[in-house]
N, C-alpha and C positions, 0 to 999 in steps of 0.2 A: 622768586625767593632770593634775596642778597648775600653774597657769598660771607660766611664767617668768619671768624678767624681758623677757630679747625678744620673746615673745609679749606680754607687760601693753602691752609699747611699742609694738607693732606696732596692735593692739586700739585702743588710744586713739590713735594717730595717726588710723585708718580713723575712728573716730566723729568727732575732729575735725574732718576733712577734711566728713564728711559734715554734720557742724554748719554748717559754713559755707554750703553749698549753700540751707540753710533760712535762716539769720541774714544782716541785715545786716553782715557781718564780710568785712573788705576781703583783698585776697590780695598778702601781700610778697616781698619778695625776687626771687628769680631768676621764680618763678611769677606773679607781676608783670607782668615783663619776657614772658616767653611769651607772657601773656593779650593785651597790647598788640601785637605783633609779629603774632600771627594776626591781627588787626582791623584791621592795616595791613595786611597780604595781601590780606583779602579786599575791602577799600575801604570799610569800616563804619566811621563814627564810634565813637569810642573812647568809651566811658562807663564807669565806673566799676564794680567788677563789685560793690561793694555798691547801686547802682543798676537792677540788673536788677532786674525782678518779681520777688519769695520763688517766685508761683506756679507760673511759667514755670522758674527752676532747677529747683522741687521735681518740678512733670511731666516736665521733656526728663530729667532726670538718671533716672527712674525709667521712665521708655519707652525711654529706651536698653538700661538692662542688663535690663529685664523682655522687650525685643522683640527685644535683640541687636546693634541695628544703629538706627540715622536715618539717612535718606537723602532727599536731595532728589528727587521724584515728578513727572511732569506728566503729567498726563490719564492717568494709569493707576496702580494698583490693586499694590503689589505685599506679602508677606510680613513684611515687614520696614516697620517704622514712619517714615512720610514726614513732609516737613513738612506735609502737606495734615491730619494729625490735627492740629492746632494754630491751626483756623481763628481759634479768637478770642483768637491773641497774635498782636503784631505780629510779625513778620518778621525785622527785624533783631535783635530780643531771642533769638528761637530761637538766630541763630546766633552769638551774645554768650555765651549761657548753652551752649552747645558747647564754646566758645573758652575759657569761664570751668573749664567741668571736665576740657578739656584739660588746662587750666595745673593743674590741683588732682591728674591723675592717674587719675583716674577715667573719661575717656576717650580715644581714638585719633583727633583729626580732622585730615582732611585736604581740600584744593580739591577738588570732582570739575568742575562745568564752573563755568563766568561766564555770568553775567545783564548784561544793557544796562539799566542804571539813569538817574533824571534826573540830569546834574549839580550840580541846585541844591537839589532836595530830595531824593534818596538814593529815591524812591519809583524799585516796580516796574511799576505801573500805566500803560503806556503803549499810543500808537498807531502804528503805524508808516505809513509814508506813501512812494512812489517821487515821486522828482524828474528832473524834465526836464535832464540836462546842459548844454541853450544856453539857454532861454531860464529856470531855474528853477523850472517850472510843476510842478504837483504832480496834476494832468489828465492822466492815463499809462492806456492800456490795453494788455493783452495783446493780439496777432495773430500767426497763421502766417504762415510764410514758404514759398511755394508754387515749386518751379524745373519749369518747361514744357520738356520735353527735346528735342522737335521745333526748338524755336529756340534755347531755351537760355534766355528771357528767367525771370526771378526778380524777384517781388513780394509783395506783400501778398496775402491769400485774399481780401480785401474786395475790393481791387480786381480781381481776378476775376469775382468775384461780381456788381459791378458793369457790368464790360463785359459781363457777358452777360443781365441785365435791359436793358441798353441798344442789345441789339444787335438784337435780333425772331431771333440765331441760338437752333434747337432744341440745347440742350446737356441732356442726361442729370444730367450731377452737378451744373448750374446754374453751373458754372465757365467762364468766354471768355479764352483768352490776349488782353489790352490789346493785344499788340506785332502777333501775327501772325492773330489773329481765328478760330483753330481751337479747338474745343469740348476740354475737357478730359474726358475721359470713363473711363480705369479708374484710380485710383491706383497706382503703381506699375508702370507700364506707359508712358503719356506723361507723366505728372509723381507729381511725390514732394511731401512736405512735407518741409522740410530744416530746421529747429529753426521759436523763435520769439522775438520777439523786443519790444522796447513804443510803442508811439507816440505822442508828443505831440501831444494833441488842439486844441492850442492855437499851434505852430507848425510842427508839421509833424515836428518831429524824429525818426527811427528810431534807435532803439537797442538792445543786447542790456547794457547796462552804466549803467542808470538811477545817478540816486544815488539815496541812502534817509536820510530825517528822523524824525524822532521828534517826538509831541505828548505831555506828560506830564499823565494826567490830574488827579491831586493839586494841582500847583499850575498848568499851562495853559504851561509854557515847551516852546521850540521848541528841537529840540537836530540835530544828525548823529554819524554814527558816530565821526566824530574827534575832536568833543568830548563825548562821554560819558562816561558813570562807569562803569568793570566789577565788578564787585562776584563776587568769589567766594563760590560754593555748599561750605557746607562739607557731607560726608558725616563719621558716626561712628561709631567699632565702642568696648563696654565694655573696659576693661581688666579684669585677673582683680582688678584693686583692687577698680576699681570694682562688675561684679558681685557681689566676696564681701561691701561695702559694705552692697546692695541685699539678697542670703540670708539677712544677718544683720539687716536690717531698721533698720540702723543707722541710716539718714535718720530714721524713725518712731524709733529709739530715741534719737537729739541731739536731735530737737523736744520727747520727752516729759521730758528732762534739763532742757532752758529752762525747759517749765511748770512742773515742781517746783521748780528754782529763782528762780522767779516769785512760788512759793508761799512761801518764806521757806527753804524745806530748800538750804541753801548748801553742807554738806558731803559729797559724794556720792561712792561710791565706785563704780569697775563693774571689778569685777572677773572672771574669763572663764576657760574651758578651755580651751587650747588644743592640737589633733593637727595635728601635722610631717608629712605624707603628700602627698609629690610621686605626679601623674597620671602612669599608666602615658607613657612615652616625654619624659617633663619630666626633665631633667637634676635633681638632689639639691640641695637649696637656693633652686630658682627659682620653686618654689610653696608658697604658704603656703593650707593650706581651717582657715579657725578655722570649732570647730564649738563649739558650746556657750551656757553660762550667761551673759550679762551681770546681773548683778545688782544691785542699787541699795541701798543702805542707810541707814537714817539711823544719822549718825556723832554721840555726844557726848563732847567731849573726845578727839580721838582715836581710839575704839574706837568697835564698831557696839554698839548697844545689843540688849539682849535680845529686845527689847518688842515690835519691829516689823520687818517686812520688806515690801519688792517687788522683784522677779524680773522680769527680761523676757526674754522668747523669741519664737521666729516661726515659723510653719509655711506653706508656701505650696501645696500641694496638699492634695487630702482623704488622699490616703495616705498622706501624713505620721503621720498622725493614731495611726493603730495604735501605732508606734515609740515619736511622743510619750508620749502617756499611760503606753506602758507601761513605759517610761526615768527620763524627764527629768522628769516633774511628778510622779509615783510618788515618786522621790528627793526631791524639793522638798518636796512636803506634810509625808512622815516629817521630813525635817530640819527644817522650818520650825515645823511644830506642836512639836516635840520645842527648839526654843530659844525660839518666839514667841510672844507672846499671840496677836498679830494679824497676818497675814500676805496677800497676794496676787501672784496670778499674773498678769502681764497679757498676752497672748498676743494675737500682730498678724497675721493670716491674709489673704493672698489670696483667700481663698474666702467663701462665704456665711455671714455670722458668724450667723446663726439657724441654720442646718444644721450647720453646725460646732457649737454648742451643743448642740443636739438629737442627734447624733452621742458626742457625748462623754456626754451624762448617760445615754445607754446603752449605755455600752461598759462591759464586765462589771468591769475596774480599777479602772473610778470607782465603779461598784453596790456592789464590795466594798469601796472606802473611804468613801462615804458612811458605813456599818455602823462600820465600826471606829474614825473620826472621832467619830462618835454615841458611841461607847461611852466615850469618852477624855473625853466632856463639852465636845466641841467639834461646831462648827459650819460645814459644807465648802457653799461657793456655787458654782455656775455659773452666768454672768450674760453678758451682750452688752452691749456699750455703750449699748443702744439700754435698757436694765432701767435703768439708773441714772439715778436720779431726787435732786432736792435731799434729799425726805427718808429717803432712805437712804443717802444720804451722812453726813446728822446722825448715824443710829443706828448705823450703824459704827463713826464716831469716837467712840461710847460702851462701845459692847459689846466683851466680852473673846470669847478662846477662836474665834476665826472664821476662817476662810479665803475668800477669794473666788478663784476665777479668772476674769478676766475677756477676753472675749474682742473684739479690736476689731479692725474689717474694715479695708483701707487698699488697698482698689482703687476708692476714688473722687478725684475731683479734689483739687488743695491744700484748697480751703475744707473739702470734706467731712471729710478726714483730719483736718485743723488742727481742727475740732471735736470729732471721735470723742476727739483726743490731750489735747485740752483738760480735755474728761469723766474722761478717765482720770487726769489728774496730780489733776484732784479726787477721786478716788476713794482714791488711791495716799498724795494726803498726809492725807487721813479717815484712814486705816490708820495711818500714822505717827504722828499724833498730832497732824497739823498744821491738821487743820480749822478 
């Protein structure tokens, strides 16, 4: 089905959008306005969202739609991806880079609870401390509150305890009513414990309604609950943007767009299939699944030239794999050898890009085009990113009649992806002619 014009527009907004997650490229207008309004919610200093780490966008936005959900976690473990994966970003970036692809569309956040923050550094790092109501003191311990039912009288356990190491009386549970001198001996029977309550060790004071202070470990300031900072927990769920975004691989495909524009290829087109198929119980018009081709080509004058191509697609499971081969790169190779000299696939997998290679160069589609590539006086590659070396990057950009497919993992961190992506646009513009 030939892409439209609503789908072209549709396609290049998502890569856009997705561009920006990876670029420093700032967010206008109303989306602006959004990204600021959430940071004033949650009590985050506002920064700039081309100030955020590249690397912290490029993992939250891609742990989102690959796990479904962020959610803030403490001390437990659950299916869905917490901040506690994120130990070595800060904090507030995580929930910058939430905020930031809120406003972009790409995801759903919202407050779940508030954290007690320092006021003066924004740090989470605290200690908390009870204080004494009369005299200040911050020397508080927990004691029970013991009611003697025979007299009625109500005290401390320690003092209990105490009247009866001081008394020479034989008491059983080592308890002495102070008041009336009778041994306390079954629980619930002549006394109860009736709550508890704290005591100041320092003037005496009992209470059940301490205050409570804070020490920040960051910078060492002393704060209370009244004047503190609450800093809202954002939680996130993808939007269908955002996931079809992440399917299409469109983050790895606006980063590998930059590097070849890096590379001097300025005019690039990406052109795309697109099928209209709302999910079963989705109203007609309210989902869009693009499924297909992005393409890249080099343009001269206008038109794409004969000479060269690269393709990119994405498969995220091994099962994919069947389908692929016997669809979508099938179609590609015939058309591409059939216009190009030189041509490449460059395929961005979830999976284990040596398995996935070693998979594909024996599946029976690729055995019988190897053969009939060979016959045509061409040249069919299966490579990983990890195969490409400088000097086959030189002999590529020499030799005619070749195809590579090349396959590149992108289930590691930004740096690792950002390298895999880097090898590729060098490979991609070898093919074009731009070595």
């Amino acid at each position: 089905m030939a892409l439209n014009e609503a789908g072209m527009g549709a396609l290049g907004e998502i890569l856009e959008r997705a561009r920006m997650v990876v670029k420093q490229a700032p967010l206008r207008g109303p989306r602006a306005a959004e990204y600021a309004r959430i940071l004033r919610r949650i009590n985050i200093r506002y920064v700039p969202p081309e100030s955020i780490p590249v690397q912290i966008k490029f993992d939250v936005f891609r742990e989102l739609a690959k796990r479904e959900a962020i959610d803030f976690v403490i001390n437990r473990i659950t299916l869905k991806a917490s901040y506690i994966g994120f130990e070595e970003a800060e904090f507030d970036d995580i929930q910058r880079a939430l905020a930031y692809l809120h406003a972009l569309g790409f995801a759903k956040a919202r407050v779940k609870q508030r954290l007690i923050s320092c006021p003066r550094c924004g740090s989470n790092r605290l200690i908390a401390q009870l204080v004494c109501p009369n005299c200040g003191s911050r020397l508080l311990r927990r004691v029970k509150l013991i009611h003697h039912k025979l007299c009625g009288y109500i005290g401390r356990e320690d003092e209990f305890e105490e009247a009866a190491a001081g008394s020479g009386v034989e008491s059983p549970g080592g308890l002495l009513c102070p008041r009336c001198k009778m041994p306390l001996r079954t629980e619930g029977v002549d006394y109860e414990v009736v709550g508890e309550a704290f005591l100041c060790e320092v003037c005496g004071t009992l209470t059940r309604r301490p205050g409570t202070a804070f020490v920040c470990l960051s910078c060492g300031n002393e704060f209370t609950i009244t004047n503190a900072l609450y800093k809202g927990l954002l939680a996130a769920e993808p939007t269908r943007e955002g996931v079809e975004a992440w399917r299409l691989s469109a983050l790895e495909t606006s980063m590998l767009i930059d590097e070849m524009e890096r590379r001097g290829i300025k005019n690039i087109q990406v052109p795309a299939r697109l099928r209209l198929r709302p999910p079963p119980g989705t109203p007609p018009g309210l989902e869009r699944v693009i499924e297909a081709l992005a393409r890249i080509s080099k343009v001269e004058k206008g038109r794409p030239t004969p000479t060269a191509s690269v393709t990119v697609d994405t498969i995220r499971r091994y099962g994919d794999l069947d389908a692929f081969v016997s669809s979508t790169l099938t179609w590609f190779l015939f058309d591409s050898f059939r216009r190009s000299e030189r041509c490449a696939f460059i395929l961005f997998v979830d999976t284990d890009a040596r398995k996935t290679a070693e998979m594909m160069r024996g599946h029976g589609v690729i055995y019988s085009l190897f053969g009939q590539v060979k016959a045509l006086g061409r040249e069919l590659m299966v490579l990983t990113v990890y195969d490409v070396s400088d000097s086959l990057i030189s002999e590529l950009s020499e030799r005619r009649g070749v195809g590579v497919v090349l396959i590149v993992p992108v289930t590691g961190n930004y740096s690792e992806v950002s390298a895999s992506i880097k090898r590729a646009a060098d490979l991609a513009a070898a093919i074009l002619g731009y070595g």
